[in-house]
C-alpha positions in Angstrom: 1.2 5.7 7.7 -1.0 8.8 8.2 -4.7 9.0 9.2 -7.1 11.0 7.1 -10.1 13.5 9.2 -12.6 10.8 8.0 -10.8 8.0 10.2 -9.6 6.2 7.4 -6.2 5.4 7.0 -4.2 6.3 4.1 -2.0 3.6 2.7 1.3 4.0 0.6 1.8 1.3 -2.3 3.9 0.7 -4.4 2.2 3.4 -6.9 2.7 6.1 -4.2 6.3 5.2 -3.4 7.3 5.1 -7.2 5.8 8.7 -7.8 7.8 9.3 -4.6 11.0 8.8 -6.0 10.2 9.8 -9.0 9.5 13.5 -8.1 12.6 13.4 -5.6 14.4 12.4 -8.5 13.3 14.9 -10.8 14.3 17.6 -8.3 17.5 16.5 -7.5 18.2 15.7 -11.6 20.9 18.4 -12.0 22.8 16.6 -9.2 22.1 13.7 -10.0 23.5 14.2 -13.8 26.6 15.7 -12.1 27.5 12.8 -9.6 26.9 10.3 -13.1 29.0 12.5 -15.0 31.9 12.4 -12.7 32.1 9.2 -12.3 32.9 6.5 -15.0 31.7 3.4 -13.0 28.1 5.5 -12.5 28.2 6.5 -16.2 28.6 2.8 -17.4 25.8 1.6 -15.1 23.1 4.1 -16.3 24.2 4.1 -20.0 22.9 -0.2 -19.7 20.5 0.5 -16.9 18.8 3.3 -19.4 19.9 1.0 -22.7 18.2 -2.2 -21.3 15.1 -0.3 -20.3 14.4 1.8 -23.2 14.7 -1.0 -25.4 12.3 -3.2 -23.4 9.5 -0.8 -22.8 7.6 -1.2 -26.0 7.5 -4.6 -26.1 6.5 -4.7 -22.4 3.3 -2.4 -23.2 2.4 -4.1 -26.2 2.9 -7.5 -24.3 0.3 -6.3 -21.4 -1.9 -4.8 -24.2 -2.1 -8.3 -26.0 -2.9 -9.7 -22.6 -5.4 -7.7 -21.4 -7.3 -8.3 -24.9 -6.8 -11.5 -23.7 -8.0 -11.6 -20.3 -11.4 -10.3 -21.7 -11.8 -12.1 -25.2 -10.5 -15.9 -24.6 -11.6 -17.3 -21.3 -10.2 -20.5 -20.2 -13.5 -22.3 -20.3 -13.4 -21.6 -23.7 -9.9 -23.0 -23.9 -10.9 -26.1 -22.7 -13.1 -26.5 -25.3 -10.9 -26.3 -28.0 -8.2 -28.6 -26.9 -8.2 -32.4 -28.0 -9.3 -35.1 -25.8 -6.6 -37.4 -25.9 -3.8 -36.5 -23.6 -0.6 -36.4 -25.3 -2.3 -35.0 -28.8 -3.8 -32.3 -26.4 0.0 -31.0 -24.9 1.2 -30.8 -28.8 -1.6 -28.6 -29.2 -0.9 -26.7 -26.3 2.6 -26.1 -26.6 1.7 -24.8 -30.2 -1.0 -22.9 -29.3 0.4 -20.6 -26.4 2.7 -19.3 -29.4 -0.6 -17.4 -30.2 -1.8 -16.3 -27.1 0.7 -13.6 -26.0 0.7 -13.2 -22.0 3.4 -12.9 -19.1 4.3 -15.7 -17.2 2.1 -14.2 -14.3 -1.0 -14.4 -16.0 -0.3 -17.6 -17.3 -0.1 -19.6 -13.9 -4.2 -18.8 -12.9 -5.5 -19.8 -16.5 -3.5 -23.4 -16.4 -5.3 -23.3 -13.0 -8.7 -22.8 -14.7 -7.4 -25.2 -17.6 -6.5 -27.7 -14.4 -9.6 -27.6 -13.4 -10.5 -30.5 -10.5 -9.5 -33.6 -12.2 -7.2 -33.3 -14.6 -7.9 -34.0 -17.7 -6.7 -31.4 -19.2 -3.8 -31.1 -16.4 -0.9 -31.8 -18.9 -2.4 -29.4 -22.0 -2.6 -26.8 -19.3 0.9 -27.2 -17.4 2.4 -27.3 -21.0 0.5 -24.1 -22.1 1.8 -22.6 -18.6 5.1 -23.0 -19.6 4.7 -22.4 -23.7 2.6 -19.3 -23.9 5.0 -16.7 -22.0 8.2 -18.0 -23.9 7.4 -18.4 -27.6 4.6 -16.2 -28.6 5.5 -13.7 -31.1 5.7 -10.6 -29.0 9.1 -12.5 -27.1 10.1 -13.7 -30.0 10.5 -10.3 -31.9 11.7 -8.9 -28.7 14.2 -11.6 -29.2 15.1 -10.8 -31.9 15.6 -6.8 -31.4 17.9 -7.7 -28.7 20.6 -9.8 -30.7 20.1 -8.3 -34.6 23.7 -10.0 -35.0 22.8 -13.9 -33.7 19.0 -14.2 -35.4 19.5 -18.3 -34.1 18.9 -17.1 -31.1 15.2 -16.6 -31.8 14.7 -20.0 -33.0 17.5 -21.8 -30.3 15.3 -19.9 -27.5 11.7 -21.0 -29.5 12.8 -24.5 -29.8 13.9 -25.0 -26.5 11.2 -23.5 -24.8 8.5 -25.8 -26.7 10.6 -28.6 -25.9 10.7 -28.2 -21.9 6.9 -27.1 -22.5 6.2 -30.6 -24.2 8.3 -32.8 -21.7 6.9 -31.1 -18.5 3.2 -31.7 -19.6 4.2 -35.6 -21.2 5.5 -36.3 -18.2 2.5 -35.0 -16.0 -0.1 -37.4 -18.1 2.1 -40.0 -17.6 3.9 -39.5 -14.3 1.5 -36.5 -12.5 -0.8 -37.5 -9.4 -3.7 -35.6 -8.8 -3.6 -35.7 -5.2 -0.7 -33.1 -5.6 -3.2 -30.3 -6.1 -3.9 -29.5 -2.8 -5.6 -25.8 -3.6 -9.2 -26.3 -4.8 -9.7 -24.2 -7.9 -10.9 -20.8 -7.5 -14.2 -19.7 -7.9 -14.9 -18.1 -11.5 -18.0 -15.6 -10.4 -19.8 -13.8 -12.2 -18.1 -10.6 -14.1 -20.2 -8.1 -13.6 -17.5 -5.3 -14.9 -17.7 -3.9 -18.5 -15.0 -5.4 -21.3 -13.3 -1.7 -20.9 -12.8 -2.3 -16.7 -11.3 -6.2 -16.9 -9.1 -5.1 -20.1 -7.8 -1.7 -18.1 -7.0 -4.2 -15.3 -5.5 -7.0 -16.4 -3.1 -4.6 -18.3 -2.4 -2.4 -15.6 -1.9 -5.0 -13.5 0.2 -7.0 -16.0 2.4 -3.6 -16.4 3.0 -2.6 -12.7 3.9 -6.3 -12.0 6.2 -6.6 -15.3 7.6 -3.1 -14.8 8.8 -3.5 -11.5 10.8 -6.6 -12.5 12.0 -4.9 -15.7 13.8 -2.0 -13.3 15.2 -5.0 -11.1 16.7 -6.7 -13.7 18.2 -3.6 -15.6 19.9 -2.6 -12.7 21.5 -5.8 -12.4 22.5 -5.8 -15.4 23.9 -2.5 -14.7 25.8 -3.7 -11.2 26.9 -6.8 -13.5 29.2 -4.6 -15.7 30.3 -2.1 -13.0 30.6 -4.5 -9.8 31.4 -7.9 -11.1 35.4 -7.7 -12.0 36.4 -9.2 -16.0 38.2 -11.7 -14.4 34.7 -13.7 -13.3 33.3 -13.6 -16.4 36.7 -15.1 -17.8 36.7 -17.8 -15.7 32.7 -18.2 -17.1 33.7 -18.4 -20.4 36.4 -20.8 -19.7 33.7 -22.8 -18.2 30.6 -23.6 -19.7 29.2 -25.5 -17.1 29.5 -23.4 -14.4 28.6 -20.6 -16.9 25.1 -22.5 -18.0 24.5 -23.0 -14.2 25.3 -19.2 -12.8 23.2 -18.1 -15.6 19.9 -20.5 -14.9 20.4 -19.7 -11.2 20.5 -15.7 -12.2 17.3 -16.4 -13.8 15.5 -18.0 -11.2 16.3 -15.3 -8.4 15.6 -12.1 -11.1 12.1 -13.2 -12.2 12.0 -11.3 -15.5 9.3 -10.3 -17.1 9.8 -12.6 -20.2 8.6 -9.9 -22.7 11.9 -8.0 -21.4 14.6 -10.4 -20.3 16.3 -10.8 -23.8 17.2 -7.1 -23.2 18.8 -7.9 -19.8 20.7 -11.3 -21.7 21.5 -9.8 -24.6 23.9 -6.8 -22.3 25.7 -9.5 -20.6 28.3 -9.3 -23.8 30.7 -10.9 -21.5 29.0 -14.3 -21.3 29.0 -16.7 -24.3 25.5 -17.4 -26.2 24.9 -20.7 -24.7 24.5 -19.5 -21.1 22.5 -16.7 -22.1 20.2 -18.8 -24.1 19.7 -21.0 -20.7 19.0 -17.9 -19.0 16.2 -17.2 -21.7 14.8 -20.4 -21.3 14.7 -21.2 -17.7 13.6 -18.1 -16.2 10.0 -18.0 -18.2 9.6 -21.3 -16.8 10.7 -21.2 -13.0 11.3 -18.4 -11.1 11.0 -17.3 -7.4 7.9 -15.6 -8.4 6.4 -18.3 -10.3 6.8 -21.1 -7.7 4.9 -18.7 -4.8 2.1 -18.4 -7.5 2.1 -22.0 -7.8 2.0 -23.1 -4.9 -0.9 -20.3 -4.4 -2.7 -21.9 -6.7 -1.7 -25.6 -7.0 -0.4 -26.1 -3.7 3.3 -26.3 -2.2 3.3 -30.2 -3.0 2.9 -29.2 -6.0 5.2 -26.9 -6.6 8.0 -28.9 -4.8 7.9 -31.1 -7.8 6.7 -29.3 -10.6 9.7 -26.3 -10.1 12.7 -28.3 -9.7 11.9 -30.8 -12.6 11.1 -27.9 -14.7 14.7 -25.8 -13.2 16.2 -29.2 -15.1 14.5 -30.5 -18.1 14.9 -26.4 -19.1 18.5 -26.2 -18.8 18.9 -29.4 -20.5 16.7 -28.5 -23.5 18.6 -25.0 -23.8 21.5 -27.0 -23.4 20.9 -29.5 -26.6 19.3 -26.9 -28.4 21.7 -24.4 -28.1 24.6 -27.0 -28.9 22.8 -27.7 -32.6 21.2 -24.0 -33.2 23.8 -21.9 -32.0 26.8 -23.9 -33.3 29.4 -23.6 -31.0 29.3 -19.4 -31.2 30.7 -17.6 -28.2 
């Protein structure tokens, strides 16, 4: 922390400390090619780490450009309006209709808050849109299907199961769901006073920096996955389904992907069977660490006790039965 003439502080983010490393990086790059060079295990980890990142780029900016057209063309009040009155005909429509609104996981937990609103009753449409719109609109669903060109089920395994846990979740609020669990008042809307050029810039450099960040996490685990992890683990994982399907969920919930990029990160792990990966695409757009804090920032931890855990569940099970019919027993 420095102190500028003026008295001000000067404050270094995340921004500052990426350009940071960055630079040092590109001074020390002759180095650092040598040290990767030399050394298989090093080699191996940045030939993934650089495969799983290239690839996912590009879907990652178009992803946050989709979203920040979003953010200021289609506000939730709007919505609101066009959902159906009647509860469960209202979560179909949901569930359907966040395959066209293209938007991270992130961005989708405030606008089911908005969808919320104070009584609920729109609360199961807009928990089911929370969960639908970050795992089946198209832009994941190409991105699927880039990242496994030989298993093309894998798209429609990963759609299907996705709409299914979106559908049970918000059923089961309408029928099941207390309002007294929202403990956080909605947030007030305001007044935008900022041009259509300002909120888009935002919400996509916001989106991108958020998204990014996780993208480089999940690469280089992917990267310590194949280096660090002996053959011999991932042996006994394909021996085991169950404990495969469970490590994988559980990897998904502590990585917090982006869900525009995490069929890059499934798609290197060669060494696990389809099935497991599948759960892993399905369960971590729906609960993450990440998620649950910006639930129960918004809902309310009472909330989010409940609504994570049932969610960690009915996921793996629909990835589970959907995987066991779309998938076909492949390895």
């Amino acid at each position: 922390m420095t102190t500028l003439k003026s008295g001000r502080r000067l404050r270094i983010g995340s921004m500052e400390l990426l350009v940071g490393i960055m630079l040092a990086c590109a001074v020390k790059a002759s180095t650092l090619q040598d040290a990767v060079a030399l050394n298989a295990a090093l080699s191996t980890a940045g030939t993934v780490f650089c495969g799983v990142f290239v690839q996912a780029v590009p879907f990652l900016v178009l992803g946050v450009v989709v979203s920040g057209l979003i953010a200021v063309f289609v506000s939730p009040e709007r919505l609101a309006r066009w959902l159906p009155r009647r509860p469960a005909v209202a979560v179909l429509a949901a569930g359907v209709g966040g395959a066209a609104l293209p938007g991270c996981e992130c961005g989708s937990v405030p606008v089911a808050r908005r969808l919320f609103g104070d009584g609920g009753a729109t609360g199961a449409a807009a928990l089911t849109f929370m969960l639908a719109a970050p795992a089946i609109n198209p832009v994941v669903l190409i991105a699927t299907a880039v990242a496994f060109p030989g298993a093309p089920e894998m798209v429609f395994a990963r759609a299907g199961a996705s709409l299914l846990t979106a559908l049970i979740m918000g059923w089961a609020w309408a029928r099941w769901g207390r309002p007294e669990w929202i403990t956080r008042k909605l947030p007030p809307s305001g007044a935008r006073a900022e041009s259509r050029r300002v909120v888009f810039a935002e919400a996509a450099r916001h989106d991108f920096l958020q998204a990014a960040s996780y993208l480089v996490l999940g690469a280089a685990a992917a990267a310590a996955l194949h280096v660090l992890v002996p053959r011999s683990v991932f042996a006994r994982l394909a021996a085991d389904p169950v404990l495969a399907v469970l490590a994988m969920a559980a990897l998904a919930v502590v990585l917090a992907l982006c869900s525009e990029a995490d069929a890059f990160v499934a798609a290197s792990m060669t060494m696990v069977p389809l099935l497991p990966r599948l759960v892993f695409l399905v369960v971590g757009p729906a609960v993450d660490v990440k998620l649950f804090a910006m639930q129960a920032g918004m809902f309310g931890r009472v909330f989010a006790a409940r609504f994570a855990p049932c969610t960690f569940v009915v996921a793996i099970a629909s990835a589970c039965a959907v995987g066991f019919f779309a998938l076909g027993g492949r390895p």
